[in-house]
N, C-alpha and C positions, 0 to 999 in steps of 0.2 A: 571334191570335198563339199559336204553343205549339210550342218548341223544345225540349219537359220529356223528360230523359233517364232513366233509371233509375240513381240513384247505387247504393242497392243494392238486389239482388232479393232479396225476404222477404216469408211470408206476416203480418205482425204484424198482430194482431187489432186491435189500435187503436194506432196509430204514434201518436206525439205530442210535443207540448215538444219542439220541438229548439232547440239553444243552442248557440252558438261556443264554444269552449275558445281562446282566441287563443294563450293562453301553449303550450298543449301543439298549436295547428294541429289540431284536431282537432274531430266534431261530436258532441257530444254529442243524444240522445233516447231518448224511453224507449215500452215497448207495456206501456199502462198493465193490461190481461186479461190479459198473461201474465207478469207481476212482474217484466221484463224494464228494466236499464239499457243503453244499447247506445252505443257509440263507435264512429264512424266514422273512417277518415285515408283521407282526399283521395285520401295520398302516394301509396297502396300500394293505396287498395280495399279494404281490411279491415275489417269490422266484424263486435266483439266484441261481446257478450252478455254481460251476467251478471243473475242470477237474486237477485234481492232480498227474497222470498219474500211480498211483499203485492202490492195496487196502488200504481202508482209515479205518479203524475199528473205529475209535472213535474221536471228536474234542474237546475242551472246548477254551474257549474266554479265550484271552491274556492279549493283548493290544491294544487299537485303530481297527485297521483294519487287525491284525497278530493276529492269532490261534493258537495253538499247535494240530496237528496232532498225531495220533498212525498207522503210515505206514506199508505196508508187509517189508518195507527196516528200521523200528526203528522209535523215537522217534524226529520229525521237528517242525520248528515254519513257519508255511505259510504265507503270505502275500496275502489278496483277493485282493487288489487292481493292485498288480504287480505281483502276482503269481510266488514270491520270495519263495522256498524251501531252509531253511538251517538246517542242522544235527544237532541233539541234540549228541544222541548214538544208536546203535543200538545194545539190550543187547540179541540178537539171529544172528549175525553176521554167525552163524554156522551152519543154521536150513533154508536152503531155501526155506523146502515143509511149513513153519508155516509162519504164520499173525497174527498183533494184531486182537483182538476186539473190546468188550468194556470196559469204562473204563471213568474215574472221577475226577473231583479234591475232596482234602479234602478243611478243614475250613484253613488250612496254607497253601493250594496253592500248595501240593504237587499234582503230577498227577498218579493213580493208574489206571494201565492198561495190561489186560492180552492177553495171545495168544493161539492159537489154530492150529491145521495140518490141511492143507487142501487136504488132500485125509484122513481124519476119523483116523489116528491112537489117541490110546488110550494113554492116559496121555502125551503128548506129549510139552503141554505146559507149562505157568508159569504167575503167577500173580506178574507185577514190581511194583515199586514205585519210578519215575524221580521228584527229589527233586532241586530247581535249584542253580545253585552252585554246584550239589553232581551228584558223579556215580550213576546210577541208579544200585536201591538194588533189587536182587531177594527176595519175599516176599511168594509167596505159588509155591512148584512144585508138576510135576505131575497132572497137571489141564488139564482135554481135551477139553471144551470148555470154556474158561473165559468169563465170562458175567456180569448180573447184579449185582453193587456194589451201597453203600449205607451205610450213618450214621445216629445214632440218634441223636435226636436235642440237647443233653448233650456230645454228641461226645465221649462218652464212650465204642460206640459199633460201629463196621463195619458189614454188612450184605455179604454176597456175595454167589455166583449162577455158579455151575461149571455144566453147563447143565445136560448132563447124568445123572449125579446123582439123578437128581428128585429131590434137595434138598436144602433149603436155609439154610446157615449155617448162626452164630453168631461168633465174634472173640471177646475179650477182647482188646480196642483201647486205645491206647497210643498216644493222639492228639502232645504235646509236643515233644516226638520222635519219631513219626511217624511209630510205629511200634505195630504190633498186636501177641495176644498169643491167648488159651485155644479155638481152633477152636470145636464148637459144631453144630449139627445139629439141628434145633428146629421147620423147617415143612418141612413135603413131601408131593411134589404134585401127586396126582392123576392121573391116564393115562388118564384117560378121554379127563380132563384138559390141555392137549399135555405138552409141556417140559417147564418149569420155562426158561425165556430167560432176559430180561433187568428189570431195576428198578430202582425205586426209594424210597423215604419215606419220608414222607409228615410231618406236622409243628405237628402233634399229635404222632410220632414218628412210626405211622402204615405203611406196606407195598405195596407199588402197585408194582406187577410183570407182565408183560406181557408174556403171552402162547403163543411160539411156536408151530403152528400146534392145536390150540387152539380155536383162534376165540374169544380173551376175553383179559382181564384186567383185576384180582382181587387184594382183598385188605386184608390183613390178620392183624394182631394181636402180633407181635413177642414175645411177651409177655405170650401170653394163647395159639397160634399156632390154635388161630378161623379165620374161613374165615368168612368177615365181610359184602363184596360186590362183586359182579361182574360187569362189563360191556360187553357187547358183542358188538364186533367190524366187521365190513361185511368185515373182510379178515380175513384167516385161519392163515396165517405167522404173528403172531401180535409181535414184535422184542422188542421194548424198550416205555419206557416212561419217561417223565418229567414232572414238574410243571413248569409254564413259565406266561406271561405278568406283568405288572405294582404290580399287589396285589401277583400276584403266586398262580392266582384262576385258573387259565386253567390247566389240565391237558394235553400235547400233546403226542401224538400217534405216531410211525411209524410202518408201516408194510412193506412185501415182496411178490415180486411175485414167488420168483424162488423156485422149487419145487411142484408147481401145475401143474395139468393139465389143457389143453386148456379149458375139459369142465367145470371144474370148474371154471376157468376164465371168461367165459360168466356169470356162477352165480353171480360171484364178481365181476364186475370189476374195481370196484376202490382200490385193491388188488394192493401195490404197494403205498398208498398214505399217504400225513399225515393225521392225525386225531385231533378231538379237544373234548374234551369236560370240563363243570364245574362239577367237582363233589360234589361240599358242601363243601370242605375241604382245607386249604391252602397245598402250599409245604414251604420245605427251599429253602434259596436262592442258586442258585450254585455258587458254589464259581470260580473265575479266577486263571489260572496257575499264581504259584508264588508272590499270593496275601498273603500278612500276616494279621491274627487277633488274 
């Protein structure tokens, strides 16, 4: 199945995180290599750009017209309109060669977001949890790439995706204190399939992960560890996904360009772009930094 349209055409070197804005209908994500925060509206087709001056790993909606950022320098709240950076924390103050990634709010508004080396070393990183009002907590170490995070719609479980590993684990979640235990593996993806990278989980508590190096979206099962669906997306770097518009019937796509070659760039060229499609399926809603429910 692949009904995937180009929501917008852009060469962005590593598309990523994208995240509802429900309050403003609008989608936020960011291209982490070119310091770029980017909003999308549905409404009109527009999408804005603004220049953040680092690496951006991951954004989620705030308030009004202010974001929360996952910078290479820590954890900010941006302003699109005055392009106001101010510090939250930055809880790698000591690790100049790492960056966040990606990373999420829960249902209480806390923000989970992890990091990675960017020259490849191994376990280098850590998965946080910036709770506001609170120091941010180290939650998993020893992580080499932090990626796709995710809850089920009873908020009992957290999902999460340390690249290399080929493997999407489950944690035991603790919504109330925001803390996770009995970390389990429950599918490995395939070589084939290139590398498990972003995610999300949809209103039926099923998985969609995007392929790294893959060329796909699939849709698992965390439950039975069945792959349920694929979509095949015309870029190889397929990075993150969401559910996003009014119903939370669109699923949105980012991909990347960097790590192709030229010729295969002629094959794709809209490698680098967002994506869209319905797949039959609702998502949840995303939730906003420092939202309580």
């Amino acid at each position: 199945m692949s009904d995937v349209t180009v929501a917008v055409q852009t060469p962005a070197l590593l598309g990523e995180g994208p995240s509802w804005d429900a309050e403003n209908n609008r989608l936020l994500w960011v291209d982490i290599e070119s310091f770029k925060v980017h909003v999308y509206d549905p409404a009109t087709g527009q999408d804005q750009a603004y220049d953040v001056g680092e690496h951006v790993g991951a954004v989620v909606p705030y308030r009004g017209d202010e974001v929360v950022v996952a910078l290479r320098s820590g954890f900010h709240t941006y302003h699109l309109l005055t392009g106001e950076l101010q510090a939250i924390e930055d809880p790698e103050q000591d690790k100049d060669i790492n960056r966040f990634n990606d990373g999420k709010c829960d249902a209480k508004g806390r923000f989970w977001a992890g990091t990675m080396s960017m020259n490849n070393e191994s376990k280098a990183g850590s998965l946080y949890c910036l709770e506001q009002g609170q120091p941010v907590r180290t939650m998993v170490q020893g992580v080499s790439t932090s990626n796709g995070l995710g809850w089920s719609p009873d908020r009992q479980t957290m999902y999460y995706i340390d690249t290399p590993t080929r493997s999407i684990d489950r944690f035991d979640f603790d919504l109330t204190a925001g803390t996770i235990q009995n970390r389990t593996s429950i599918i490995h993806i395939p070589e084939e399939f290139g590398f498990p990278d972003g995610m999300t989980v949809d209103g039926e508590g099923m998985l969609w992960v995007a392929h790294w190096g893959g060329g796909r979206v699939t849709r698992w099962n965390p439950h039975t560890s069945e792959l349920l669906q694929q979509i095949e997306v015309p870029a190889d770097q397929v990075t993150s996904c969401c559910f996003g518009g009014p119903d939370l019937e669109e699923l949105y796509i980012t991909t990347a360009r960097i790590g192709i070659k030229e010729e295969r760039l002629k094959e794709t060229p809209d490698a680098g772009s967002l994506f869209v499609i319905r797949p039959g399926v609702k998502g949840q809603e995303t939730h906003a930094y420092g939202s309580q429910q």
